[in-house]
Structures are given as structure tokens and as C-alpha cells.
N, C-alpha and C positions, 0 to 999 in steps of 0.2 A: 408378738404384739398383745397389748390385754384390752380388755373392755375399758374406754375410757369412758366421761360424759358425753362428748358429741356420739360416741358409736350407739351408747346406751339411749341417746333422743333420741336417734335415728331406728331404731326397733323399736321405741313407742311409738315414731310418727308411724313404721309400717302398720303396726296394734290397730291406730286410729284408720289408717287408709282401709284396712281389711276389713274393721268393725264396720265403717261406713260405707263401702262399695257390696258388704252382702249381706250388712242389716243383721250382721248375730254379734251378741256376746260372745268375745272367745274365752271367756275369764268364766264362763259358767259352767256350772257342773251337767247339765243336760248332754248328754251323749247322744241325740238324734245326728238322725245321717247330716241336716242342714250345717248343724255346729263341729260336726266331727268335718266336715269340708273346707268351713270358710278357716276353723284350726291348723288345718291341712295345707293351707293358700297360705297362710302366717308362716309357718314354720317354715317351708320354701322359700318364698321370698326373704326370707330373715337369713336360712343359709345362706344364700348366695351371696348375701348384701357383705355377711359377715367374710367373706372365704376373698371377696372382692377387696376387700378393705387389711384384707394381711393374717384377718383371725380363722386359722383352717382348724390347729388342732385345740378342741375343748367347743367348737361352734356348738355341734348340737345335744352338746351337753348344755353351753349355755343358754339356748336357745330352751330347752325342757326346762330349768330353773326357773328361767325370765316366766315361763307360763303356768308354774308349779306342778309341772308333771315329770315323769318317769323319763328316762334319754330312753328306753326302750318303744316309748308311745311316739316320740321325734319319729325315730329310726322305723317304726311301722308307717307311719307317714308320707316317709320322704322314699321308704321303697316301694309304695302300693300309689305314689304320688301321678305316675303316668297313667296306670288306670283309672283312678279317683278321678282325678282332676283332668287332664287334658282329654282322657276317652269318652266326656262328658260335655258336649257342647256350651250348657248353661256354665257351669263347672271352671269351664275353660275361658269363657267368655270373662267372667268374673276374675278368676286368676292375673286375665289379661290385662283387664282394668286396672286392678291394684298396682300391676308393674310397670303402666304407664302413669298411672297416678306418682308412684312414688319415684319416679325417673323425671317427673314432668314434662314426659313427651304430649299426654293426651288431653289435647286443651279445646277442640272440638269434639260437641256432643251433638249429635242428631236429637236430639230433644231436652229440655232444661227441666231436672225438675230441682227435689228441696235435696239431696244427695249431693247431685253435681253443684250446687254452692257449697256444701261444706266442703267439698272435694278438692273445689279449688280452694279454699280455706286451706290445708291441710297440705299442699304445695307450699 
């Protein structure tokens, strides 16, 4: 299967879900831990969407293109992914978000702020 238009919306809408649920650029060159995480939350959620959908081999290669990086920086990523991200409460919390965001399971919030409307925007 190859990247069509819908597959390729569907990794910007995650872009936009991840940019908005942890509040960073991931298109920016700053390397701090915050960016190199919610990065981190992208690329994951992008493989699986990808691997879900029929495209296994070339995903995170395309996945490193779509972000202009290395398949090498993917693949640090997606293997240091368990500790980064899920060994990380906040981390993990956030991760959690975006994939109910982009699932549109998660439609109750314990508190509303300006995030959760664009959030639901982005469903």
C-alpha cells in the first residue's frame, strides 16, 4: 500500500493533535527534552496509525521524511519509546491524550480549558 491523501491528512491531523495536546512545535529545531518528547508521542502514534492502515514496510522511514529527520532519530524514538514516554507519568498522560484525541474516544474532560476546544476541533 503507499501513502495516499487521506493517509497523508491523517498524519497531519495527528501533527496538529500532538502539537495541541503538549503545546510544542515539533517542526522546531530546539532539541530540549519537552520537544524531543512530544516528537517522540508523534512518531509513535504515526507508526501504528501507519502499520494499522496496511503501510508496515517504509512507515518509519516515512514517518522521519514527513518530519525532516533522519529514520535513524525515528528508530531512537520508537526504541527508547517505553522509557521516555510511558515510564514518565506526565509523558504518558499526554501520549494518552493524543490517542484518544485521534481515536475520538476522549470526549469528556474534567476541566475545559482553550486546548480541549481546539481538541475537539481537530476530531
Amino acid at each position: 500500500m503507499t501513502i495516499n491523501n487521506e493517509i497523508a491528512s491523517e498524519v497531519s491531523r495527528i501533527e496538529k493533535i500532538v502539537k495541541t495536546v503538549t503545546g510544542r512545535d515539533l517542526r522546531s529545531k530546539v532539541r530540549d527534552h519537552k520537544n524531543v518528547m512530544a516528537r517522540s508521542i508523534f512518531y509513535k502514534i504515526t507508526y501504528d496509525y501507519l502499520c494499522r492502515v496496511g503501510v508496515r514496510i517504509g512507515a518509519k522511514n516515512y514517518v522521519a521524511k514527513y518530519m525532516n529527520k533522519n529514520h535513524a532519530t525515528v528508530l531512537h524514538a520508537m526504541n527508547n519509546f517505553e522509557y521516555d514516554i510511558l515510564g514518565s507519568p506526565l509523558n504518558k498522560k499526554m501520549y494518552t491524550k493524543c490517542v484518544e484525541v485521534f481515536e475520538s474516544v476522549g470526549d469528556v474532560y474534567s476541566s475545559v480549558d482553550e486546548r480541549d476546544l481546539t481538541i475537539d476541533e481537530l476530531k
